[in-house]
N, C-alpha and C positions, 0 to 999 in steps of 0.2 A: 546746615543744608536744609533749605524749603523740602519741605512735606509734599509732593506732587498731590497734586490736586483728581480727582477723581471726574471724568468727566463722561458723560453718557449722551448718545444721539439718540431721540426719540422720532419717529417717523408713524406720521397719521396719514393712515394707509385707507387706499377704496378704489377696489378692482384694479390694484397695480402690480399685477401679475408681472406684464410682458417688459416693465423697466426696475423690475425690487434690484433683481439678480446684480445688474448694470451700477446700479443707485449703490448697494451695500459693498459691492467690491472694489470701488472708488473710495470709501469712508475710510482714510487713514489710522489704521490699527491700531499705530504705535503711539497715536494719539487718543484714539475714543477707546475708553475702557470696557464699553455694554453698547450694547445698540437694542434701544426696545420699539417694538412695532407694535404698533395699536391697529386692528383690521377692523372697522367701520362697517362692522357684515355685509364683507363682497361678496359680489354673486359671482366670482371664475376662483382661481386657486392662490391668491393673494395669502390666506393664513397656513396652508399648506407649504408653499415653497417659504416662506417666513422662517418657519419650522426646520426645513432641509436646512438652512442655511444658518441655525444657531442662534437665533435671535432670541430674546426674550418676549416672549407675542402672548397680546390680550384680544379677545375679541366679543365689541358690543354682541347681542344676540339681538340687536335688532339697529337697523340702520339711525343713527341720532345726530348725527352732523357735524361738521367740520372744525365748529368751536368745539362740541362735546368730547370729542375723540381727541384734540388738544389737552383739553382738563383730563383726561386720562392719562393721557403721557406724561404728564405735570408732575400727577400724583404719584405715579410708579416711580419717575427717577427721581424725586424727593423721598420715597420710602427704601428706594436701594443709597440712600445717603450722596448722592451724587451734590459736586460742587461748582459744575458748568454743566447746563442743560444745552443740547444742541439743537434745534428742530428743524429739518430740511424735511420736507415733500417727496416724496419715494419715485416720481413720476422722472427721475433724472434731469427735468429742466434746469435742475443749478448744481453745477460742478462741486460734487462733494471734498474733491481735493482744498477748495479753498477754507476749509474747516481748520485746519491750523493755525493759518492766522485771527479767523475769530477767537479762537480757544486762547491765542499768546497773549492780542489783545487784552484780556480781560484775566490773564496770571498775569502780565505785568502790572495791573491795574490802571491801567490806559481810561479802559471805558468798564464799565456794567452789563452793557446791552450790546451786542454786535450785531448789525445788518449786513446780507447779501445785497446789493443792488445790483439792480439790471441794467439801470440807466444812467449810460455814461457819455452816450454822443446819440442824437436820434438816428444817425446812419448806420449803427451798429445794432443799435436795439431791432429796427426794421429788419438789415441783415439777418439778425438771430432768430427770424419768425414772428417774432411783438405784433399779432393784427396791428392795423393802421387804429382803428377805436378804440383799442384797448389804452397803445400808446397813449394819446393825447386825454383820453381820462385819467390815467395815472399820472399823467404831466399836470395836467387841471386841480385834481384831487389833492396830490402832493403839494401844490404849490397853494393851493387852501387850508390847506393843515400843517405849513410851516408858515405861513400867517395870523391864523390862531391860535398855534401854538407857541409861537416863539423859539421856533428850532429852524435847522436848514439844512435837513434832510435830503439827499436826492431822490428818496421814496421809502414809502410807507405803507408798500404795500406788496413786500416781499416775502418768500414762504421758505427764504433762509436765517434762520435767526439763532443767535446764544444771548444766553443769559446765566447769569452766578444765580447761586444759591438764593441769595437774601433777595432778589428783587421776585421769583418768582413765590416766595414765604412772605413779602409785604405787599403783594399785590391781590386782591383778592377776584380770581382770577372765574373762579365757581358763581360769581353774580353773573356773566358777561355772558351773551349770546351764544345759542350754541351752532348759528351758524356761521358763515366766512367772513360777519362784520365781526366777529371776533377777534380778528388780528389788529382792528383798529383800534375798541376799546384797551385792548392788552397796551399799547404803544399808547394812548392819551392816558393812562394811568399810571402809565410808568415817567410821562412827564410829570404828571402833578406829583409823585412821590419825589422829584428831582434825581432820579440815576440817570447816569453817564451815560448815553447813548455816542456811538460811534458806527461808523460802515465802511466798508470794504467792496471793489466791484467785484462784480459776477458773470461769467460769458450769457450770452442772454443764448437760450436755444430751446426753442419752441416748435413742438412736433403734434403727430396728429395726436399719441399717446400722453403725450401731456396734460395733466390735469386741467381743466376750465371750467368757469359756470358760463352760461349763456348767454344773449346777448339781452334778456330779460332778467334774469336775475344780475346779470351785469348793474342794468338800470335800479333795480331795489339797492343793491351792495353800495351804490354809488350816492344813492339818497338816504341812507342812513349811516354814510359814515361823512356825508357833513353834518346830517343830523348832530352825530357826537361830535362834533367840530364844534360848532356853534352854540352847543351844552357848555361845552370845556370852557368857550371862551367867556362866554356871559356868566359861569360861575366864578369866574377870574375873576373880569371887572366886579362883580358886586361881591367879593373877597376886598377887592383893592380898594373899592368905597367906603367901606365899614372902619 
């Protein structure tokens, strides 16, 4: 009989007070063994109710950003020996129920990488709150970075994700930004290392609570993650010249 694998949810957390409660009672028990919260030094009661609630909780003592507070959680659930890291957004936008099937996925050895997408029909994504700009940047972005990457992803730009053990120990994960283009680098690095990426949909449901960067920082996040688009792909081809 297989050795059940050890599987921890990590949640990087920033002033997610009013949806933790919602977000952690959702996260299937009989599935995730720890659930560790990383608090981003909120300013309301984010690391406090953390605490009520049994979590394993760290917290920066000084605000460091949304890649930072990632490599945080990284590092915890690889020091607690975990063998499927799970990382959903505390902000309740993605149904933590569908964390099971990522977690099977990748015991049955399906895929390495399991994504949440949002994006399954644009009728539904809109339905689910998806701003109209948001939408079609992610539609744009996505559909450039399974171009240069050579993948066919329905997005790449989700804040529900698992991962096994070895891809987050051969990815070096502490170079990469430590703000929200972080998610990008983390995903073109795990192409070039060649893990199994696979994905799963996700209800899209977008509230005022819901975490977001703005509609400026929207525009940087959007210009440096073709930036690493076009890194990726022109170190390919002059890989493939050589």
């Amino acid at each position: 009989m297989n050795k059940k694998l050890k599987v921890i949810a990590v949640l990087p957390a920033f002033n997610a007070e009013k949806t933790l409660e919602k977000t952690v009672g959702e996260i299937p028990k009989n599935i995730v063994d720890e659930i560790i919260l990383v608090d981003d030094s909120s300013t309301d009661q984010t690391f406090d109710l953390a605490r009520k609630l049994n979590l394993t909780v760290s917290r920066h003592d000084q605000n460091k950003g949304y890649g930072a507070n990632q490599k945080t959680c990284y590092h915890l659930a690889l020091e607690k020996d975990a063998d499927i890291i799970v990382m959903i957004h505390p902000d309740y936008q993605y149904d933590p129920k569908v964390i099971k099937y990522l977690v099977s996925f990748i015991e049955e050895g399906y895929a390495e990488v399991m994504l949440g997408t949002r994006i399954r029909s644009r009728k539904e994504a809109l339905a689910g709150g998806m701003p109209l700009y948001k939408y079609f940047a992610n539609r744009m972005l996505t559909f450039l970075e399974n171009v240069l990457s050579g993948y066919n992803l329905s997005e790449w730009h989700t804040g529900l994700r698992a991962y096994k053990r070895e891809v987050l120990e051969r990815v070096n994960y502490d170079k990469f930004s430590d703000d929200f283009v972080f998610d990008t680098q983390m995903l073109f690095a795990i192409v070039e290392k060649g893990f199994k990426i696979d994905e799963i949909p996700v209800p899209v449901r977008y509230s005022s609570l819901a975490s977001s960067i703005n509609f400026s920082r929207s525009l940087k996040y959007g210009f440096l993650t073709l930036v690493i688009a076009f890194r990726f792909f022109l170190k390919r081809i002059f890989r493939l010249k050589k």
